[in-house]
PASEBA-1860 file (N, C-alpha, C; in nm, 3 decimals):
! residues 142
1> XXXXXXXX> -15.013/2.197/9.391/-14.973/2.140/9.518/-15.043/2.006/9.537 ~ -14.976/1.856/9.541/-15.023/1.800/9.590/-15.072/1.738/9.712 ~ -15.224/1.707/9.780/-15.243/1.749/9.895/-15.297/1.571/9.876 ~ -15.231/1.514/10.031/-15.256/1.360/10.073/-15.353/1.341/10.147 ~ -15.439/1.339/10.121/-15.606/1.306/10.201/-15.609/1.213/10.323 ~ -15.500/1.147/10.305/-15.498/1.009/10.422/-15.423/1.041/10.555 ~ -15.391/1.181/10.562/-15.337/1.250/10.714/-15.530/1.260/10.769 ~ -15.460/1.258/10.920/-15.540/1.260/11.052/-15.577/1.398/11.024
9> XXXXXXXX> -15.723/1.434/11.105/-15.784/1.585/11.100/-15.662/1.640/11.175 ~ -15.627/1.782/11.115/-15.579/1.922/11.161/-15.426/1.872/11.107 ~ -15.381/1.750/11.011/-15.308/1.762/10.956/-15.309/1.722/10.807 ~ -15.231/1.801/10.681/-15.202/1.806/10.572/-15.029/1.781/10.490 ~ -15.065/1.728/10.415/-14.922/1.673/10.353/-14.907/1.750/10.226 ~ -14.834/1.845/10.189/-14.802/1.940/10.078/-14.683/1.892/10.022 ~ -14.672/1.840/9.908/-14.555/1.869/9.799/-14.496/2.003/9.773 ~ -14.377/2.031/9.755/-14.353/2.167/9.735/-14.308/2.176/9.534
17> XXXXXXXX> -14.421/2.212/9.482/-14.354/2.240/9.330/-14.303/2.359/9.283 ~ -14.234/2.363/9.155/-14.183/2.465/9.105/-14.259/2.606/9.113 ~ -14.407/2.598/9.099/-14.428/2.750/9.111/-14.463/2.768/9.256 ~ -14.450/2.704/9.365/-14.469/2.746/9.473/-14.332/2.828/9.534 ~ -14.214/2.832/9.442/-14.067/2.865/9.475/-13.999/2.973/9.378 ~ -13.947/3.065/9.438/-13.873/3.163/9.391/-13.774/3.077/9.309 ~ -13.706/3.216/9.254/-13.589/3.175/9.097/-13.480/3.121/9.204 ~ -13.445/3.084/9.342/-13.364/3.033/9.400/-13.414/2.921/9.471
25> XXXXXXXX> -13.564/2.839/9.443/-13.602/2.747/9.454/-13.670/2.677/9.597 ~ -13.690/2.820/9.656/-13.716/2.853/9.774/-13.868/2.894/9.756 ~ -13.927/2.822/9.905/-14.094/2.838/9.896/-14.096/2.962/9.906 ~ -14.155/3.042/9.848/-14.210/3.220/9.799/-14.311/3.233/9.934 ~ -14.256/3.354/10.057/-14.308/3.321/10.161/-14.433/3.389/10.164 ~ -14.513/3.435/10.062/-14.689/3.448/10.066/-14.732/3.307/10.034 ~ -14.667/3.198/9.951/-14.743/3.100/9.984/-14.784/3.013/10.094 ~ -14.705/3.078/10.189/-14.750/2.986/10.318/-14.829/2.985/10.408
33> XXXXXXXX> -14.933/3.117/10.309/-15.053/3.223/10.342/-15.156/3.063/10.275 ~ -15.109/3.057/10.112/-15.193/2.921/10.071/-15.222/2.798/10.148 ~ -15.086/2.745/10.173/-15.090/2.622/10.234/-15.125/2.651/10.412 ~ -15.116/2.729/10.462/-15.225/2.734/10.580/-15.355/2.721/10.583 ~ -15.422/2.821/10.454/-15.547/2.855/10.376/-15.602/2.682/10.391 ~ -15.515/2.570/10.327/-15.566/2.449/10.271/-15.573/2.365/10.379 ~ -15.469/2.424/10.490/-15.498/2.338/10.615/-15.604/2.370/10.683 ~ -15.681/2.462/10.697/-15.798/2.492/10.788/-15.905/2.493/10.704
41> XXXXXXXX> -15.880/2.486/10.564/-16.030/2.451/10.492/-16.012/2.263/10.497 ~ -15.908/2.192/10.518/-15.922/2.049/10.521/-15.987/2.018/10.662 ~ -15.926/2.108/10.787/-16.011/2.107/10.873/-16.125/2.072/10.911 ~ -16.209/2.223/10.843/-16.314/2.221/10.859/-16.432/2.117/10.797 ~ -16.321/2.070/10.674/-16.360/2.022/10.612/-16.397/1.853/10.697 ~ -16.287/1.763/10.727/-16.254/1.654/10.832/-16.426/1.666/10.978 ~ -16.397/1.818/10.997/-16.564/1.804/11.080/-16.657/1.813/10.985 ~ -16.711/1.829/10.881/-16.789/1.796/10.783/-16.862/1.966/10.780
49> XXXXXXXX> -16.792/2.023/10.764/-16.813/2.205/10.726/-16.742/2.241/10.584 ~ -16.819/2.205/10.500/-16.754/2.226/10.321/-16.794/2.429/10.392 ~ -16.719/2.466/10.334/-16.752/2.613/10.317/-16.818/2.625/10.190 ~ -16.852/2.567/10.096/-16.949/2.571/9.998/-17.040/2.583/10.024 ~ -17.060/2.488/10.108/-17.217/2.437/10.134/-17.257/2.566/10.271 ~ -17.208/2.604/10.381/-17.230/2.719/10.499/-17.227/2.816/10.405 ~ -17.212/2.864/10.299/-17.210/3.012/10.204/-17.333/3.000/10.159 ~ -17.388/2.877/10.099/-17.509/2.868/10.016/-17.610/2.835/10.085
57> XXXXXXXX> -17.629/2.718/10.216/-17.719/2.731/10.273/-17.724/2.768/10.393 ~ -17.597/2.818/10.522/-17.621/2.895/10.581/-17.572/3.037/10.565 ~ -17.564/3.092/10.435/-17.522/3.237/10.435/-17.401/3.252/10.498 ~ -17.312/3.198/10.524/-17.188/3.215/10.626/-17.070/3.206/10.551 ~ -16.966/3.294/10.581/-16.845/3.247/10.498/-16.745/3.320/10.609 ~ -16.636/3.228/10.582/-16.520/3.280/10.688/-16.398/3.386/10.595 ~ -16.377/3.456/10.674/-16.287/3.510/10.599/-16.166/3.556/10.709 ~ -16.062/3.610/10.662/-15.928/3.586/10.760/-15.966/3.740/10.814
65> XXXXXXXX> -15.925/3.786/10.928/-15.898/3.905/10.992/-15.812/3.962/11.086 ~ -15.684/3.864/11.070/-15.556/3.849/11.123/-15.433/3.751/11.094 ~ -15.354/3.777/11.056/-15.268/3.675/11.046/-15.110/3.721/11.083 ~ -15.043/3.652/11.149/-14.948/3.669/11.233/-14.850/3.523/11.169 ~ -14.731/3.542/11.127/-14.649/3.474/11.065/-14.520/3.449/11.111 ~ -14.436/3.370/11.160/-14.307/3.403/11.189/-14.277/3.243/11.093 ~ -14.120/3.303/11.032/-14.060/3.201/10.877/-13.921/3.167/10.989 ~ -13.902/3.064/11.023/-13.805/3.005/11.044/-13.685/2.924/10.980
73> XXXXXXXX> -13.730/2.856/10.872/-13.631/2.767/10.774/-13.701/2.797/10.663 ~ -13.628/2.814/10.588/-13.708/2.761/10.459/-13.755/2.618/10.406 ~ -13.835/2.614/10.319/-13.863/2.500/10.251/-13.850/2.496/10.114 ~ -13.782/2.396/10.022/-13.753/2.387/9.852/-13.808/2.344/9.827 ~ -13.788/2.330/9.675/-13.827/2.214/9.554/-13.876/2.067/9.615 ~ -13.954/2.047/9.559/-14.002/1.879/9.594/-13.976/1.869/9.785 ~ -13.952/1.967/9.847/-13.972/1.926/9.989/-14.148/1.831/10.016 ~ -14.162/1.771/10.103/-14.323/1.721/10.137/-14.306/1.826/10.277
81> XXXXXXXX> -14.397/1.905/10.277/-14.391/1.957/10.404/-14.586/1.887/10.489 ~ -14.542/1.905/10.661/-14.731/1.894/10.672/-14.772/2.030/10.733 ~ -14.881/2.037/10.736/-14.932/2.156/10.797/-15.018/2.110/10.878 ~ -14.983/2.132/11.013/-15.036/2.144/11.123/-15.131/2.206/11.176 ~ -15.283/2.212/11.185/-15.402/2.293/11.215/-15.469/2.265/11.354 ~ -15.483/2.309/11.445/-15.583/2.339/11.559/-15.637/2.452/11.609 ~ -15.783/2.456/11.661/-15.832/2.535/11.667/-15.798/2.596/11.833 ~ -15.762/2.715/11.852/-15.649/2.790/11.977/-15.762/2.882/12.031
89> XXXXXXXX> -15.858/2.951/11.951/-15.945/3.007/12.023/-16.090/3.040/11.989 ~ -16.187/3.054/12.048/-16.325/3.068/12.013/-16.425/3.179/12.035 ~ -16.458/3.287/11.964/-16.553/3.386/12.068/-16.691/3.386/11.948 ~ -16.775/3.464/11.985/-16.890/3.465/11.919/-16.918/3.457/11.749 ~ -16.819/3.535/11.640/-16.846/3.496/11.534/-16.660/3.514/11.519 ~ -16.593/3.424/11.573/-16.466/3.439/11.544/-16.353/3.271/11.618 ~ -16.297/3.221/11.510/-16.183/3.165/11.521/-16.045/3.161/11.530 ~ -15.991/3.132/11.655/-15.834/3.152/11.614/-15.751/3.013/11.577
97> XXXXXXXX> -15.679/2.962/11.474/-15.638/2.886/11.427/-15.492/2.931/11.487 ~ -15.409/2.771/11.561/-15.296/2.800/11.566/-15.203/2.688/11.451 ~ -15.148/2.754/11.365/-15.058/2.637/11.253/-14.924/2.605/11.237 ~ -14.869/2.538/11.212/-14.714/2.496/11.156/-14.722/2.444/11.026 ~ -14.595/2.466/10.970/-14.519/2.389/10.851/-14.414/2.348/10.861 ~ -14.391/2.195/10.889/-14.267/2.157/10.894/-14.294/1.997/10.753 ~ -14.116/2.037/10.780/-14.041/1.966/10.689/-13.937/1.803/10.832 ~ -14.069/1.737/10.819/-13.993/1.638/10.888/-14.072/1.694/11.067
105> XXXXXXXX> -13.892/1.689/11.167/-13.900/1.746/11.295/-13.891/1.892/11.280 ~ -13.844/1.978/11.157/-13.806/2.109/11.144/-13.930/2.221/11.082 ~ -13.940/2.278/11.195/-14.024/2.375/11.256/-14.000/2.488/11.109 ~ -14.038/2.503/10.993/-14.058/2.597/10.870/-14.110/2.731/10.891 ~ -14.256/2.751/10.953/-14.345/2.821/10.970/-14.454/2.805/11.032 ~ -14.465/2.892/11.138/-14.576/2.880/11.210/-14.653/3.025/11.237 ~ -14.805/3.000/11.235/-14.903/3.109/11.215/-15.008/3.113/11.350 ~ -15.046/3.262/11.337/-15.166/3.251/11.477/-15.279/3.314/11.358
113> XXXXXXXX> -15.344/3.269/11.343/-15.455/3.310/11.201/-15.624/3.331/11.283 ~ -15.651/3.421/11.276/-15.781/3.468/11.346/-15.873/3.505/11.186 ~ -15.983/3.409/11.221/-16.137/3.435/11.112/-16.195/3.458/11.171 ~ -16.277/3.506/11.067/-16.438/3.597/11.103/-16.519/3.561/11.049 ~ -16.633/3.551/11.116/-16.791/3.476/10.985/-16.847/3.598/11.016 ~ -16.874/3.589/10.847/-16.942/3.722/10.754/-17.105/3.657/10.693 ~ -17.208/3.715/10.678/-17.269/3.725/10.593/-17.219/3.662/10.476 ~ -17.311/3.559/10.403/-17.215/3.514/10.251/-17.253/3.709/10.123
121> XXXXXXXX> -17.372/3.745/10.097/-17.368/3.854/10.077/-17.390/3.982/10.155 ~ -17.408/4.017/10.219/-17.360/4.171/10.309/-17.201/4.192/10.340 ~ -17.180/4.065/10.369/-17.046/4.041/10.393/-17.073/4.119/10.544 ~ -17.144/4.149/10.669/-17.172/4.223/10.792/-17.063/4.080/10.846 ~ -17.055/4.125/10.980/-17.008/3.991/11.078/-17.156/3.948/11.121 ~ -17.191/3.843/11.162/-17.263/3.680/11.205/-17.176/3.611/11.306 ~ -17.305/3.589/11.384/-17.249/3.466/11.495/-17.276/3.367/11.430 ~ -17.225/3.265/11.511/-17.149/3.147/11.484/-17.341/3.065/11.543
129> XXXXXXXX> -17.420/2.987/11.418/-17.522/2.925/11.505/-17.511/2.809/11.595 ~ -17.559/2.796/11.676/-17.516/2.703/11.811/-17.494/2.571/11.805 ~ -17.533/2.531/11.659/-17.489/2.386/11.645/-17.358/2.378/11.602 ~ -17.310/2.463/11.502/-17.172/2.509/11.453/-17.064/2.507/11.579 ~ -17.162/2.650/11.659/-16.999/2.654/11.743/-16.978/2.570/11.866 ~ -17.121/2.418/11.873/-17.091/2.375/11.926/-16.980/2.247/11.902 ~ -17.000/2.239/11.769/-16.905/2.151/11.695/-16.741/2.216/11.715 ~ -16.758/2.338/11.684/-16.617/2.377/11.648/-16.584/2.354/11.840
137> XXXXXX> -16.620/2.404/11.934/-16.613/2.401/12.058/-16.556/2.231/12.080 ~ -16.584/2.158/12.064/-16.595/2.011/12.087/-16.447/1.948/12.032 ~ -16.424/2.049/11.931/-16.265/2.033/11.857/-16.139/2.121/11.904 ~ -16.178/2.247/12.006/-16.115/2.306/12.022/-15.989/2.275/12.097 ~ -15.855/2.296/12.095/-15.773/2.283/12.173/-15.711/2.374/12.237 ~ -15.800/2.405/12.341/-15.814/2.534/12.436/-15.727/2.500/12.565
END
């Protein structure tokens, strides 16, 4: 998938290639599990939160604990679709991400995606430390 670095935070520009598409050339609709995945790690990424780096030196890693999907159009071959990311809700060790995928003005797929910060090994749930969720707070579009 090629991904365009030069979109504004909470948006992403996806190429659609051949293995992202069924034998009828149609985006295969668990990938839109991926390209959400890439929009909220560019996110986090845009506020300067590598999830590399919160796993290794703050023990923290997000992981999904809801995801809610509705597929409206499809998307093909070589479509550019963007993916649309903002953050919809906030509680103690938990994010709700609200997303789209469109092709142009046409509304593809849109997600309500709820994470959880885990322990990087116990994998237990962790709050969010106060500089974090004051950042993520500061981005929220509540």
């Amino acid at each position: 998938m090629h991904q365009d670095r030069t979109n504004p935070p909470g948006e992403l520009s996806i190429r659609v290639y051949y293995e992202d598409t069924d034998t009828g050339g149609v985006v295969y609709y668990a990938n839109y599990l991926k390209f959400f995945e890439r929009g909220r790690t560019e996110w986090l990424r845009a506020l300067g939160m590598d999830q590399h780096t919160l796993a290794t030196q703050e023990q923290m890693m997000f992981v999904v604990k809801h995801a809610d999907i509705a597929y409206r159009q499809p998307a093909r071959l070589d479509d550019c679709i963007l993916v649309r990311t903002a953050l919809t809700g906030l509680g103690a060790s938990t994010i709700r991400f609200g997303q789209q995928a469109l092709r142009g003005d046409t509304l593809l797929a849109s997600a309500d995606i709820q994470v959880c910060t885990v322990h990087a090994l116990s994998f237990k749930p962790i709050r969010f430390s106060p500089s974090i969720r004051e950042l993520l707070k500061n981005h929220a579009s509540l």
